[in-house]
C-alpha positions as CSV (number, residue, x, y, z in Angstrom):
1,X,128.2,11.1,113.5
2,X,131.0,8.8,114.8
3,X,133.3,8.1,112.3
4,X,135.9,5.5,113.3
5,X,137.0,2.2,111.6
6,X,138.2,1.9,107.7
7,X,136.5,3.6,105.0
8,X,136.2,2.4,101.5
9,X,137.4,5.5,98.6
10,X,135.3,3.5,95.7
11,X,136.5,4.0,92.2
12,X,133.9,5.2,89.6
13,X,133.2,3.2,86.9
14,X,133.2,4.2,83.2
15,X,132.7,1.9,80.3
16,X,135.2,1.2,77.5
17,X,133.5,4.5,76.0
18,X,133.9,6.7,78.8
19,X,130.8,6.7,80.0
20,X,129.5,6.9,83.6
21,X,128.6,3.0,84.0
22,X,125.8,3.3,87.1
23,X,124.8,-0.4,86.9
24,X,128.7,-1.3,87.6
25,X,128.8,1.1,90.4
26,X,125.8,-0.6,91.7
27,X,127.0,-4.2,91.8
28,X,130.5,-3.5,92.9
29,X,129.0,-1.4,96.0
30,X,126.8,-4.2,96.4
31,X,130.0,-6.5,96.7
32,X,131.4,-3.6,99.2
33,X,128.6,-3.3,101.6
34,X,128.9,-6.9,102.5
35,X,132.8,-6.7,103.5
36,X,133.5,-5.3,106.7
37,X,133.6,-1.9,106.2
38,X,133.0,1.1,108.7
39,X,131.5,3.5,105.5
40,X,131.9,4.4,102.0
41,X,133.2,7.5,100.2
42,X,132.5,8.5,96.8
43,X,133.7,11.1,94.1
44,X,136.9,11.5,96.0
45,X,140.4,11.5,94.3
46,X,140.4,7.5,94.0
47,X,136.9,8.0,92.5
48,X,138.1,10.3,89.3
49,X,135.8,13.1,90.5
50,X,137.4,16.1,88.8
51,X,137.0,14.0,85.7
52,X,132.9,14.0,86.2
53,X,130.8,16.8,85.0
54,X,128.1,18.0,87.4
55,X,125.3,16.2,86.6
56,X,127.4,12.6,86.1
57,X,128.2,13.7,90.1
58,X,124.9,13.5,90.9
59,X,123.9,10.5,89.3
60,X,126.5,8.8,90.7
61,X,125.6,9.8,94.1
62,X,122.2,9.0,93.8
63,X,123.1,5.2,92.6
64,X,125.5,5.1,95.4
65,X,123.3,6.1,98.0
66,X,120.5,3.4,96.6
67,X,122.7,0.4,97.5
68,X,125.0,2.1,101.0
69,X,122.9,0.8,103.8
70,X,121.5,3.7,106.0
71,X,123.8,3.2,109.6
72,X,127.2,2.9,107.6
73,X,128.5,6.4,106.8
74,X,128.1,7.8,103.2
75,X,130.5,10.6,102.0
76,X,131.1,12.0,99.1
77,X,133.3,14.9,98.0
78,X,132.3,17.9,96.9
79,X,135.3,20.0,96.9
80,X,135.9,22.4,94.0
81,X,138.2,25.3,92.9
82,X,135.5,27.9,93.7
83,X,133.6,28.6,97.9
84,X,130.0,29.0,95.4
85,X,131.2,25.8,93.3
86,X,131.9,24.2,96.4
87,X,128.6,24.8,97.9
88,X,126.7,24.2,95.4
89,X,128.0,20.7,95.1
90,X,128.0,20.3,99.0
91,X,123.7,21.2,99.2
92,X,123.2,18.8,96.2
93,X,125.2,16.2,97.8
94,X,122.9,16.0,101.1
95,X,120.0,16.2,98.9
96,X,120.9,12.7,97.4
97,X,121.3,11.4,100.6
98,X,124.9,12.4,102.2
99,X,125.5,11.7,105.8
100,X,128.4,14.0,105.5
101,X,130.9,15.5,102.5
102,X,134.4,15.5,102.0
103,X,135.8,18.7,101.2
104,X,139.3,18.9,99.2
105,X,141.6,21.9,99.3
106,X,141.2,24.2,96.2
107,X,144.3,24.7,94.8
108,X,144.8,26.1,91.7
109,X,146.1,29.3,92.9
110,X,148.5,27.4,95.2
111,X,150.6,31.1,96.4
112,X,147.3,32.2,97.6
113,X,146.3,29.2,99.7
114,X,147.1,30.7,103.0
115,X,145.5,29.5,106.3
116,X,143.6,33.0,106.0
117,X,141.9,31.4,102.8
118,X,141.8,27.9,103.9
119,X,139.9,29.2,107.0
120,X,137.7,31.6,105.0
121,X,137.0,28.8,102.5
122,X,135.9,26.0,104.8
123,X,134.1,28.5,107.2
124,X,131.7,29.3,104.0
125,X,131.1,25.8,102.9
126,X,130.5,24.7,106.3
127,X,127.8,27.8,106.9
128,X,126.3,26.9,104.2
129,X,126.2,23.1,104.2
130,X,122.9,20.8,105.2
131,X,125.2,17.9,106.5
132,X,128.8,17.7,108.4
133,X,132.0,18.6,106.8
134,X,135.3,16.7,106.6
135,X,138.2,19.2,105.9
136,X,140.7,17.0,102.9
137,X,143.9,17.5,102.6
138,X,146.1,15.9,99.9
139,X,149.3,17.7,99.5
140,X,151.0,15.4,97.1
141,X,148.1,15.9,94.5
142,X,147.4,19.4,95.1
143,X,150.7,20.7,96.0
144,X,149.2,23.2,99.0
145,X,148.9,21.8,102.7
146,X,146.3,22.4,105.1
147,X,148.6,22.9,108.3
148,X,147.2,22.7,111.5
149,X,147.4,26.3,112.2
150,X,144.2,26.5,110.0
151,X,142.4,23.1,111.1
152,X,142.7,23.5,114.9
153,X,140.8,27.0,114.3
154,X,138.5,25.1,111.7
155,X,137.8,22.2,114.5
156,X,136.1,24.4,116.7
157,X,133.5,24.9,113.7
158,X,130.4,23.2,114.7
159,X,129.5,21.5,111.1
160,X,133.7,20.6,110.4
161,X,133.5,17.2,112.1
162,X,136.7,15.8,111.1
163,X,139.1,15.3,107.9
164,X,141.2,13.6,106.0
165,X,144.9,13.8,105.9
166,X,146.4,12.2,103.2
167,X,150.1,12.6,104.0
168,X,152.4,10.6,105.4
169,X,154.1,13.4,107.9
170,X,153.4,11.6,111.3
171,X,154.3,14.5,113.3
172,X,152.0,17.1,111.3
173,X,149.0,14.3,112.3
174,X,149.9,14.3,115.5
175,X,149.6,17.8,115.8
176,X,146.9,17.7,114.0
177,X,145.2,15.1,116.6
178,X,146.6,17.3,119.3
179,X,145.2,20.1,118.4
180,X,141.9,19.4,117.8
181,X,139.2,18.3,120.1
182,X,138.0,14.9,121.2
183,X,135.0,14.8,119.3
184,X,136.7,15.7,115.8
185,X,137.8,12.3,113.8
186,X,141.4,12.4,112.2
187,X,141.5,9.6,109.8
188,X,144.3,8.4,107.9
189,X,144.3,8.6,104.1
190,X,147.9,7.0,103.9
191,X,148.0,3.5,103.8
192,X,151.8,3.1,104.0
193,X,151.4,4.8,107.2
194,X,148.5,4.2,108.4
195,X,149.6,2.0,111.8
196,X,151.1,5.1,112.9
197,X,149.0,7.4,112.4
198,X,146.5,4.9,114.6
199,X,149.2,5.2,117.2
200,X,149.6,8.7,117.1
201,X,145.4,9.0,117.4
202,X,143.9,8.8,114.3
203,X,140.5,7.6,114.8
204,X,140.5,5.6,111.5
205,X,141.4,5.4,107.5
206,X,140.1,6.3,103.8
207,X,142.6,3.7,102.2
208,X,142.4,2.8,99.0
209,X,143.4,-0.8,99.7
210,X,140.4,-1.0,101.6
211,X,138.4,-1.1,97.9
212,X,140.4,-5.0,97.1
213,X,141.4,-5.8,100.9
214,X,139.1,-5.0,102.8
215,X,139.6,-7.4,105.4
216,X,143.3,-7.1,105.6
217,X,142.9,-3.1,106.1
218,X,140.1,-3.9,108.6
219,X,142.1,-5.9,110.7
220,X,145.3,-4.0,110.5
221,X,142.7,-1.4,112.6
222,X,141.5,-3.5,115.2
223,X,144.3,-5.3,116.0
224,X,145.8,-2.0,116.3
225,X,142.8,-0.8,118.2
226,X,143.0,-3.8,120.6
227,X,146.8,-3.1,121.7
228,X,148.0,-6.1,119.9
229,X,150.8,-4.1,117.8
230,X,153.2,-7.0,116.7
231,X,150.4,-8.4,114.8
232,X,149.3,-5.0,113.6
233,X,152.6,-4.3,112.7
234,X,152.4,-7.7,110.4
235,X,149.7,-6.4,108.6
236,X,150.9,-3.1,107.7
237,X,154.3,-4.6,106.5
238,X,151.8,-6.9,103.9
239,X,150.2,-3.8,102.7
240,X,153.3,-1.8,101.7
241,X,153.9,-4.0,98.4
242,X,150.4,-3.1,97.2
243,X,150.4,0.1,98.6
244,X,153.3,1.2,96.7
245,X,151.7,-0.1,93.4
246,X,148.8,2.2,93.9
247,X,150.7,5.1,94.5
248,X,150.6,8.1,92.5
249,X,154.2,7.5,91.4
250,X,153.5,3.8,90.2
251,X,150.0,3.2,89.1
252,X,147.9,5.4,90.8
253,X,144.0,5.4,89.8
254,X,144.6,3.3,86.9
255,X,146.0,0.5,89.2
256,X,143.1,0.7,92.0
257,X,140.9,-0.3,89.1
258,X,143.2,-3.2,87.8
259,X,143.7,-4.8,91.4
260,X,139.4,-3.7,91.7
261,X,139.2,-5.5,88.8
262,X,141.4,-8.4,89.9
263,X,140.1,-9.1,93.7
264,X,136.4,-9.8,92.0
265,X,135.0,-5.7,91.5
266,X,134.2,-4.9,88.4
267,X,135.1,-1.1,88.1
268,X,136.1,-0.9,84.6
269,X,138.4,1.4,83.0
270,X,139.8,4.7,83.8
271,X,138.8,7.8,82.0
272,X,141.0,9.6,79.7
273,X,143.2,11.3,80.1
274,X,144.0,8.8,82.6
275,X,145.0,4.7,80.6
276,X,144.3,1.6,81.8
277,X,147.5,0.4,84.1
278,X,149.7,-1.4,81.5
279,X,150.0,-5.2,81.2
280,X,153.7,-5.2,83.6
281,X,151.3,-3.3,86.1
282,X,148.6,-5.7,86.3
283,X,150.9,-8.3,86.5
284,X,152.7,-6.6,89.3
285,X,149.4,-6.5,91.0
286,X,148.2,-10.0,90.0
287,X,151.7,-11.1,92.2
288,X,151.0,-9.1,95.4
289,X,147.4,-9.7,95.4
290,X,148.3,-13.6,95.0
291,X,149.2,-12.9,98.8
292,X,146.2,-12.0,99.9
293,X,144.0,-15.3,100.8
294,X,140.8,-13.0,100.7
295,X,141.5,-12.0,97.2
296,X,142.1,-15.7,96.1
297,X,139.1,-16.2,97.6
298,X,136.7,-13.7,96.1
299,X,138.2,-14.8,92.4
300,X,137.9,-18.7,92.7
């Protein structure tokens, strides 16, 4: 599996009742698949997954992998608080047709979370697991960091093929890009950041962006890709006003379905607990989106 380019985090659609809305999930995927997109991840943090029971997971899975074209990479998260939790989502994840799952930190017990755990963790999911593992680390949502003490040792695993780091420390990526072998994909889960963590060897990005820009966040790669970093640099300054609307301390989930919602994807609402983004949020995003000539384009 080569997993290189920008990735799309899709939100999961619910209805104004809170229910799992498949046939929106469908048509918005639809709608995804034919930007240019390297692959697809569902049931990740941007796609409300500890909000889903077990069976909504699969279901959603199974719509997902109906319309993701076989060739672009499919992966869906499966990380939970529990190694037997964790598995069990991971082997009915490949069932439904994952090409590879993306495995969050547990975290509940965040004194515990040593590298010793981390290790022992990831080592018994990856055992276990019918398909390739991404290691996911997210330390501003789950409050414990996967340092690279513990993924270099993971990286020689041969089912851990990669992960994705979601903070914005440039020098923990490039140690973990360092540290780690040719053959194991870093990719960026920070937009605000994400031209340097591509200079620092990241082979690509999860961005939540990607779900209403995809073309923006697309070319913001290859340009960097190509050596052409002025103009790289151009489009990562254009992302930073959105970017910093959809973080966790302005709008978070609820405004990645708002701007969805804006740019032409019909995602719906958020599930409680989470509330729709309020109206000077939308508005926010209605402004910065209004910069983006692909978004004018796919709401004309």
């Amino acid at each position: 599996m080569h997993l290189t380019g920008v990735f799309a985090p899709i939100p999961t659609p619910f209805d104004t009742d809170g229910a799992l809305d498949l046939a929106r999930l469908r048509a918005a995927l639809a709608r995804w698949v034919a930007r240019p997109l390297a692959g697809f991840v569902v049931l990740g943090s941007n796609g409300e997954a500890v909000l889903l029971d077990e069976d909504e997971a699969d279901r959603a899975i199974a719509a997902a992998r109906d319309v993701v074209p076989r060739g672009r990479p499919f992966l869906v998260g499966t990380g939970r608080e529990s190694t037997a939790a964790s598995i069990r989502a991971t082997k009915r994840a490949a069932a439904l047709g994952a090409d590879a799952v993306l495995v969050r930190t547990p975290a509940f017990f965040k004194g515990l979370m040593t590298t010793e755990a981390f290790v022992r963790y990831y080592t018994a999911v990856a055992d276990a697991s019918p398909v390739p593992v991404l290691l996911y680390n997210f330390t501003a949502l789950t409050g414990v960091n996967l340092l690279p003490a513990a993924v270099v040792r993971l990286a020689t695993h041969p089912n851990i093929v990669g992960m994705k780091e979601s903070g914005g420390d440039i020098a923990q990526i490039a140690e973990l890009v360092n540290g780690t072998p040719k053959d194991f994909f870093v990719l960026a889960g920070t937009t605000a950041t994400v031209y340097a963590a591509l200079c620092v060897g990241c082979t690509g990005g999860i961005l939540a962006p990607a779900c209403i820009v995809p073309e923006t966040c697309t070319r913001l790669y290859e340009l960097t890709k190509a050596g052409r970093h002025d103009e790289a640099r151009a489009e990562q300054l254009k992302l930073i006003p959105l970017t910093r609307l959809l973080s966790g301390a302005q709008y978070g989930v609820p405004g990645l379905k708002a701007a969805a919602n804006l740019a032409g994807y019909d995602v719906g609402i958020p599930r409680p607990p989470l509330a729709p983004a309020p109206d000077a949020g939308v508005a926010a995003l209605a402004e910065v989106l209004a910069q983006f000539d692909e978004v004018s384009v796919l709401t004309r």
